[in-house]
N, C-alpha and C positions, 0 to 999 in steps of 0.2 A: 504494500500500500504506500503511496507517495503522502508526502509528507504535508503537501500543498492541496491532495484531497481530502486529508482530514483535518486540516485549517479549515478548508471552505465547509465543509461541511459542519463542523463544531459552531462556526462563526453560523450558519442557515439554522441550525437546529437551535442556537441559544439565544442567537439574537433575534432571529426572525419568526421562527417558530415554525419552519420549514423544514420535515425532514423524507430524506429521499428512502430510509429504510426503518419500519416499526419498531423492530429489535432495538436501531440503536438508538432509536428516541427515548426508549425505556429503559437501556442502560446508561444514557446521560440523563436520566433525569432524576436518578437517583441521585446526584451529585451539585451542591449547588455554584453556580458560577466561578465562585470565585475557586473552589477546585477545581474545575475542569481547567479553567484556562490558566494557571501555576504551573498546570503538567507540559511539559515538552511537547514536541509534536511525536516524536517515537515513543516514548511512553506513555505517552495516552495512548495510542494504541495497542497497548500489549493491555494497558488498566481496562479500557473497552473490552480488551479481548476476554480478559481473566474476570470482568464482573457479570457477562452473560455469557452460558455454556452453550451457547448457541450462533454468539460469535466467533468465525473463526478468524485467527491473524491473518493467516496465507492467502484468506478469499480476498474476494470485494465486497465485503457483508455490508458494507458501509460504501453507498454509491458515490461518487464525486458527482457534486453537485453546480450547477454556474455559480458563479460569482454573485452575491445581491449585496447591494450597497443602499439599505433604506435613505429613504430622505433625512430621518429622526438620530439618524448613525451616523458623526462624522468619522471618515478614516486620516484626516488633516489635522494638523493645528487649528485650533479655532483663530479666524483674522480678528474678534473681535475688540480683543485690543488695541489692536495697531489704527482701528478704526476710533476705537477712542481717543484715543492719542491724535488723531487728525481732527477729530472736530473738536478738539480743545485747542491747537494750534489754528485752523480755522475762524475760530470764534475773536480769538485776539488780534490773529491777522484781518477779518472784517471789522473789528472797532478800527485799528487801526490807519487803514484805506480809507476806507469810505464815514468817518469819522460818527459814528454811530452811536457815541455817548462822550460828547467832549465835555471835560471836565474843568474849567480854567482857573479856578483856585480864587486864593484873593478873602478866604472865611477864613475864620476860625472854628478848626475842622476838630473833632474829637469823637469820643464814642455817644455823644449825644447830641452830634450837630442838629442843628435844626432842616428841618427838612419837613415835603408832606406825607411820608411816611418814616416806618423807623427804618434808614438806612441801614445800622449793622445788621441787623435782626434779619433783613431781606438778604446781606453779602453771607449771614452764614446759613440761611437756609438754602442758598442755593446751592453754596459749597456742599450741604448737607446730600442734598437732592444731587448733585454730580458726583459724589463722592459712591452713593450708593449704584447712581446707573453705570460706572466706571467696574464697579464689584459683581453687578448685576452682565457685566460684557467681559467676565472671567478675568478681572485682573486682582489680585491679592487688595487686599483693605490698604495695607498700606501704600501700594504702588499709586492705587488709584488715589488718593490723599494726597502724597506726593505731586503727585500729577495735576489735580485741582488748585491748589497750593500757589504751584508753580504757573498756574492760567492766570491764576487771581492775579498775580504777581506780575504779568505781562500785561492783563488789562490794567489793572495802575497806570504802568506806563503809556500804554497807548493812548491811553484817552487822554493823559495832557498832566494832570494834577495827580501827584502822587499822593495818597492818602495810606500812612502807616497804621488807620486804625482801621480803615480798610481791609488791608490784607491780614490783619490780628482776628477781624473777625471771620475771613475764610477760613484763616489756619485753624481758627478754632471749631467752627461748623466739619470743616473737613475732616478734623482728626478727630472730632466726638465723634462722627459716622462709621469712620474706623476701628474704634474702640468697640464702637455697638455690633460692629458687623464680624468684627474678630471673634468678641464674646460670644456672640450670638454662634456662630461656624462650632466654638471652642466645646459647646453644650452636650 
């Protein structure tokens, strides 16, 4: 038995639920996931072989199967990072261009400037709210924090007026998301 037919087929029978022979669907399924695929690909089939006496090694009791690759399966890396990573360097890059929140200074700026809404309260819920869709696009808590952080840090800049309570309150929204989403993983 090749070793690339009972990949494809362990991969139909466990992931898809596809299988090409009854026997060995009932002799994998004795066994939950995460044994089956720990085992090699030659010794799983001696383990197939020796867990039904009805399997024999030398046949093809175990048919090859095509190849299926559901939609729900990735066989890749997930992009999804790399995609966040882009619209967070997009986001800075369009304040910056096209001047989409200029900020020209000239107040007395703090963590309760006046404004008509509560300014920091808004920079760390969003931080909050990116922090989480950054974690929620498979990037570690921290990473995605980091990454936020660092956006915030670049809109400062861009829009003209750098406000360091500002970015105190990303950092802060950000990393309390982090903490949450850690803990939350760690349970």
């Amino acid at each position: 038995m090749h070793a690339t037919a009972l990949r494809t087929t362990l991969f139909a029978v466990l992931a898809c639920g596809v299988s090409a022979n009854a026997s060995a669907q009932r002799s994998l399924s004795r066994y939950p996931l995460t044994t089956v695929v720990r085992i090699s690909d030659d010794s799983a089939a001696r383990h197939v072989a020796s867990a039904d006496s009805s399997v024999r090694h030398d046949s093809a009791a175990i048919a090859p199967v095509a190849p299926v690759a559901p939609a729900m399966i990735s066989l890749r890396p997930s992009r999804s990072p790399k995609v966040f990573f882009g619209l967070m360097a997009a986001g800075v890059t369009a304040v910056r261009a096209f001047h989409l929140d200029s900020d020209p200074g000239g107040y007395k700026d703090g963590m309760r400037t006046y404004t008509d809404f509560p300014d920091k309260g808004v920079h760390a819920l969003a931080a909050w709210a990116l922090t989480n869709a950054g974690v929620d696009m498979k990037l570690s808590p921290w990473k995605s924090a980091a990454t936020v952080v660092g956006a915030g840090v670049g809109y400062e800049f861009a829009q003209g007026y750098v406000s360091k309570y500002d970015i105190a309150a990303d950092a802060i929204g950000a990393v309390s998301a982090a903490a949450w989403r850690h803990w939350r993983a760690s349970r």
